[in-house]
N, C-alpha and C positions, 0 to 999 in steps of 0.2 A: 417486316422491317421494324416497327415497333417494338415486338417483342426484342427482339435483338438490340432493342438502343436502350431497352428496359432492363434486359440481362448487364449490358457493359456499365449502367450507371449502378446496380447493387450489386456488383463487382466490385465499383471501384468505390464504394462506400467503405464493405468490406477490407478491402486491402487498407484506406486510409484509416480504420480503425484500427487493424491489426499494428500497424504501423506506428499509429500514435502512445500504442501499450506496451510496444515490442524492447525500446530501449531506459526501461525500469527495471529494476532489480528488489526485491523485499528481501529486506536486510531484519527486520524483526516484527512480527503478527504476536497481538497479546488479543482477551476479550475479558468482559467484566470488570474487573476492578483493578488489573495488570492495564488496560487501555490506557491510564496515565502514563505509564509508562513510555507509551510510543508517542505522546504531545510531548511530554517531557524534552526525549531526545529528540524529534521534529524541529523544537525550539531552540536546541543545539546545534543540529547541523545549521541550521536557517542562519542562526548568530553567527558561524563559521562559513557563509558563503557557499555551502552545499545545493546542489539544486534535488530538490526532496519532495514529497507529499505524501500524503494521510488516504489513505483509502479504505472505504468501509463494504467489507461483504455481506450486509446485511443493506436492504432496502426496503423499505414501506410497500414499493409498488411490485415486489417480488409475491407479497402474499404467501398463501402457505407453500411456497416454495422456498423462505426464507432460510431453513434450517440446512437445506441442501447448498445455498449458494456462498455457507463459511457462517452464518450466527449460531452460537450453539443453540440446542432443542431448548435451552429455557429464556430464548428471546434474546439473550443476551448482543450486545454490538460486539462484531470484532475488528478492531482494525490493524492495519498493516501501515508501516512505515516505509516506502519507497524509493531509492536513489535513483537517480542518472545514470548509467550505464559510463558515463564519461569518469564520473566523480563518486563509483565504487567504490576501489583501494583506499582514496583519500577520507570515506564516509568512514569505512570500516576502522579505520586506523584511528579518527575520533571518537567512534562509540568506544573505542576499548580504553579511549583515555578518562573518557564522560565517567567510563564502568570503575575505574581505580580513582576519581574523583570522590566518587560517592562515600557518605558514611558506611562503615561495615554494618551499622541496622540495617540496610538497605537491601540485605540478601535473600535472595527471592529461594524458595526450596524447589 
């Protein structure tokens, strides 16, 4: 009986995780010295009422399993820039304005 109340509770761990990651979308992943980039436009959506956030595939407590979990092999942070599944369309539709804002120095190769 234990077991079984042991099973349903990292079941339903599981699913609430799943769950809490399931309706984000990564609309642009940079690492190195592109990573401003994704504060940048973070700070954009944010100013425009987007529900957003910053996520980094690299962790301290991953250890050398870093390189596998999205940092590249020279340590580097990567992160990704994340919407709402709600407020997609409307993210996408402001990065492209954020992108024709910009100075034309601003082009990435």
């Amino acid at each position: 009986m234990e077991g079984l109340l042991l099973l349903l509770v990292v079941l339903a761990v599981i699913y609430w995780m799943y769950r809490r990651n399931a309706n984000w979308r990564t609309v642009i992943a940079r690492s190195g010295e592109d990573a401003g980039e994704v504060e940048a436009k973070y700070a954009y959506l944010q100013s425009n009422q987007v529900k957003c956030r910053i996520k980094s595939d690299s962790d301290a407590s991953l250890g050398a399993v870093q390189p596998a979990a999205g940092a590249d092999w020279n340590g580097v942070e990567r992160k990704k820039l994340q919407v709402h599944s709600k407020d997609l369309e409307r993210a996408e539709a402001l990065l492209e304005q954020y992108e024709q804002e910009q100075p034309s120095s601003m082009i990435h190769l």
